[in-house]
C-alpha positions as CSV (number, residue, x, y, z in Angstrom):
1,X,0.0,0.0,0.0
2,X,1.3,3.1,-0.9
3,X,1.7,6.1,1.4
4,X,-1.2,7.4,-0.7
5,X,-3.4,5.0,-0.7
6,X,-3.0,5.0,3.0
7,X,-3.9,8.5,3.4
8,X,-7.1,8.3,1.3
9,X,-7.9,5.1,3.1
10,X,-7.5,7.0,6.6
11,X,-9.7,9.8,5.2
12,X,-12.1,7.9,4.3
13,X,-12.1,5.9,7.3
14,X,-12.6,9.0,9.1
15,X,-15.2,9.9,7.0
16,X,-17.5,7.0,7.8
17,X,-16.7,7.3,11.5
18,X,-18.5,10.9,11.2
19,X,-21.2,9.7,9.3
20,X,-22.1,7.0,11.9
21,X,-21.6,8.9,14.8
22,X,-23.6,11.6,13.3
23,X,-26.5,9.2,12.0
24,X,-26.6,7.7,15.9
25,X,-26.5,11.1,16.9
26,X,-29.2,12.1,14.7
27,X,-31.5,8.9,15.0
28,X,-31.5,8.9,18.3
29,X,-32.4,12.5,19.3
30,X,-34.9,12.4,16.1
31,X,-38.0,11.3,18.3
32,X,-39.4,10.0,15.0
33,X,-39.8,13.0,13.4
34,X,-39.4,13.0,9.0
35,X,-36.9,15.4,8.3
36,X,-33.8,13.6,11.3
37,X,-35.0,9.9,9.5
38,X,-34.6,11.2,6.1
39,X,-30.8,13.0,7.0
40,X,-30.0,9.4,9.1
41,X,-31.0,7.9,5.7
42,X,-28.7,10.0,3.5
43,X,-25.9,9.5,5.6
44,X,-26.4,5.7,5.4
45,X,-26.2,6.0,1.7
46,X,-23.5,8.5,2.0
47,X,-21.7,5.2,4.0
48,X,-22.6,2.5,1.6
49,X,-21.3,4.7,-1.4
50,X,-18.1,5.1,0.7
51,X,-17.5,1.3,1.5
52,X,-18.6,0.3,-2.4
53,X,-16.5,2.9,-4.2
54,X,-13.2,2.8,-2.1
55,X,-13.1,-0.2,0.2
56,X,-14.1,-2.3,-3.0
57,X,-11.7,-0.2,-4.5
58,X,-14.6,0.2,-7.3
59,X,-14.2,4.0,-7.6
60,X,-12.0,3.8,-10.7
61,X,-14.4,0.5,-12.3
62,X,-16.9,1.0,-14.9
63,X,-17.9,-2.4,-14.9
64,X,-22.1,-3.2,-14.5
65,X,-21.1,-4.4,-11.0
66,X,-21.0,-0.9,-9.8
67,X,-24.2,0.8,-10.8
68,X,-25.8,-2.4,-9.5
69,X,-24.5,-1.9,-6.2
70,X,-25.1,1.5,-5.6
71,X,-28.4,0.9,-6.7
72,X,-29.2,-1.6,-4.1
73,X,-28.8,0.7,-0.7
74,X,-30.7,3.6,-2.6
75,X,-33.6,1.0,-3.4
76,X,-33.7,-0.1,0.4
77,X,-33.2,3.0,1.9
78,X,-36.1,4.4,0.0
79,X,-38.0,2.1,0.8
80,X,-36.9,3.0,4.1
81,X,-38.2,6.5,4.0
82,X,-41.6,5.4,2.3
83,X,-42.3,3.4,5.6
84,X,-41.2,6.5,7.5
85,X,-43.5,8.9,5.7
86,X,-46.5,5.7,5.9
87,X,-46.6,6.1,9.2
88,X,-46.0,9.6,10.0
89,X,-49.0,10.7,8.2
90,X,-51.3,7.6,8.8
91,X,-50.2,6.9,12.6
């Protein structure tokens, strides 16, 4: 591993570290409202595009593989938020 590679993998490291305090942060002082689950939801995209494009080391691929997975976490994640915004406005 190169002394670059190192860096950008510490950066990003520290990156993710952020986004999941700040998610568990968020989340939990949220008290269900829309607008905290929907920022906890971006950040958990913001994580799984971090993990799929660097620690996959997919960032420089343009293979099908990598639409496909970046796909995936937006697909569950809104589904996620219709859920949230099912029950916030029926009860």
């Amino acid at each position: 591993m190169t002394r670059q590679a190192r860096e950008q993998f510490i950066a990003t490291l520290a990156m993710l570290l952020t986004l999941a305090v700040g998610g568990a942060l968020v989340g939990g002082l949220s008290g269900g409202l829309l607008v905290p689950i929907t920022a906890v939801l971006v950040m958990a995209y913001a994580k799984g595009r971090f993990v799929i494009l660097d620690f996959m080391e997919l960032r420089a691929s343009r293979s099908a593989l990598r639409p496909a997975l970046l796909a995936w976490p937006a697909l569950l994640l809104s589904l996620a938020l219709a859920r949230s915004v099912l029950v916030a406005f029926i009860g």
